[in-house]
PLY file of the C-alpha trace (Angstrom):
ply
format ascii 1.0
element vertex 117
property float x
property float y
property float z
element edge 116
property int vertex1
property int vertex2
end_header
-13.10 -8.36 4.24
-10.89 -7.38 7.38
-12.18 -8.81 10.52
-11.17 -6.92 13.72
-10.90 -8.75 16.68
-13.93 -7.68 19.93
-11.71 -6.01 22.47
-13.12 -6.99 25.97
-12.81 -4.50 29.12
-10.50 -5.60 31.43
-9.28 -8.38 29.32
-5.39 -8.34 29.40
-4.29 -8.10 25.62
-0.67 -9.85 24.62
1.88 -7.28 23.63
4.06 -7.58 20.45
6.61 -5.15 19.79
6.51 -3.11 16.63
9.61 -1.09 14.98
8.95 1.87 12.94
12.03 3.92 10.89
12.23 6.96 10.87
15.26 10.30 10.54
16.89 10.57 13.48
15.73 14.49 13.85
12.32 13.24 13.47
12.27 10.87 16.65
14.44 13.50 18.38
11.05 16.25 18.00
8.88 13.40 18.40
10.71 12.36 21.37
10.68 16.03 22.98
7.22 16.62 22.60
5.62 13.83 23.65
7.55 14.44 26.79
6.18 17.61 26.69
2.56 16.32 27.18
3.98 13.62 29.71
3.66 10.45 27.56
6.23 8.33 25.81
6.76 8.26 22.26
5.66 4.28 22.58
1.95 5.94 24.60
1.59 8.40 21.54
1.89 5.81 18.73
-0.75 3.61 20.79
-3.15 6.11 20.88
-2.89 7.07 17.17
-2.99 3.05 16.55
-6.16 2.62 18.57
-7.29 5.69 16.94
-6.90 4.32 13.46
-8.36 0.96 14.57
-11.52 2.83 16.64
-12.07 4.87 13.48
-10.72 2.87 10.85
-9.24 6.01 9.16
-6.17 8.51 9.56
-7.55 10.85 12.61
-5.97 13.89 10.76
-6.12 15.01 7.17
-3.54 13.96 4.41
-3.15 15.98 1.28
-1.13 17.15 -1.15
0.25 20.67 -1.04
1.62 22.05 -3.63
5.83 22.27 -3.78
7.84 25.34 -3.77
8.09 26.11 -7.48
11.61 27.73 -8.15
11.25 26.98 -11.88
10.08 30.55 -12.97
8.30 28.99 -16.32
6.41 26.45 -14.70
5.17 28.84 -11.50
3.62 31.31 -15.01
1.75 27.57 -15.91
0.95 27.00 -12.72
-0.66 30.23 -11.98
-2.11 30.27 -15.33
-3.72 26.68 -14.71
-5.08 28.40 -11.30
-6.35 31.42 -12.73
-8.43 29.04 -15.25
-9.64 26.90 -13.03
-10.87 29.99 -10.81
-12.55 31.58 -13.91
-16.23 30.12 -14.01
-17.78 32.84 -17.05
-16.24 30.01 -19.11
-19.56 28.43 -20.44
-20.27 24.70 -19.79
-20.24 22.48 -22.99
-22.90 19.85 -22.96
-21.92 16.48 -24.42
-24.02 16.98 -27.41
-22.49 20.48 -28.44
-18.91 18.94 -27.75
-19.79 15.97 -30.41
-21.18 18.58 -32.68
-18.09 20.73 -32.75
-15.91 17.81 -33.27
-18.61 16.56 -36.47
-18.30 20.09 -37.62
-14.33 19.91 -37.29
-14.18 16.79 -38.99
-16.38 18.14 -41.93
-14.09 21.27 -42.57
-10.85 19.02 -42.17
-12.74 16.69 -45.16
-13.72 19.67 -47.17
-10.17 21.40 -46.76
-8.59 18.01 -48.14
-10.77 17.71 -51.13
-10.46 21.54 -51.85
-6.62 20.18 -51.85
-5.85 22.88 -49.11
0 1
1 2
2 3
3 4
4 5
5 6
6 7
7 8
8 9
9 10
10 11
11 12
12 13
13 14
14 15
15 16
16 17
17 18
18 19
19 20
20 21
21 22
22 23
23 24
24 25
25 26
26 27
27 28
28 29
29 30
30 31
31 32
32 33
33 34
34 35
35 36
36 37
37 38
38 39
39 40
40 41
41 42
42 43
43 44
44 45
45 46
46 47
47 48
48 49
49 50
50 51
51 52
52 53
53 54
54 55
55 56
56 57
57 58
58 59
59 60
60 61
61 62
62 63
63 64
64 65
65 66
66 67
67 68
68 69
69 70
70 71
71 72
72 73
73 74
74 75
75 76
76 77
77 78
78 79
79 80
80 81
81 82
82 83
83 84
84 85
85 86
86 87
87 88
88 89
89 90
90 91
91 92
92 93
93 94
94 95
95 96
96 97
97 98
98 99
99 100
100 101
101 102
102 103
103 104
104 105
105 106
106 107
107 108
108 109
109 110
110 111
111 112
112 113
113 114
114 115
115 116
């Protein structure tokens, strides 16, 4: 269990120093635009801390976009895998009728190998 320490009002907190790596680009942009809003770069990554700790989650969303598919092959999957997902007139298989096609598989596999087919 993580224990977070009670921050008092108008209690003076000790200040550590913390160094984060990142491209160069990156801190440049960073850099500009917190400027831009008339902070630091140092004032914008203690608000997003005490967000995270106020919170105790990522204040924005993190997911997963899909790349840039150059491959042509796997952008025909990929669309195809989309397109099948999308398509709900597929019926739902209960667990029961999925075990019964399997037995039924199984029975025709054993009956083709004793035919000798």
């Amino acid at each position: 269990m993580i224990k977070f320490a009670a921050i008092k009002p108008n209690k003076i907190m000790a200040q550590v120093s913390m160094t984060v790596r990142m491209d160069s680009q990156l801190k440049q942009n960073f850099d500009a635009l917190c400027a831009r809003m008339g902070m630091s770069a140092n004032a914008a990554m203690n608000i997003f801390a005490n967000a995270v700790v106020r919170t105790r989650s990522i204040p924005f969303r993190i997911d997963l976009n899909e790349p840039k598919v150059e491959n042509p092959a796997l952008k025909r999957f990929l669309e195809f895998r989309e397109s099948v997902v999308a398509d709900d007139s597929r019926p739902e298989m209960t667990l029961d009728e999925i075990n019964e096609e399997i037995r039924l598989a199984r029975e025709e596999r054993a009956a083709r190998k004793k035919a000798g087919i």
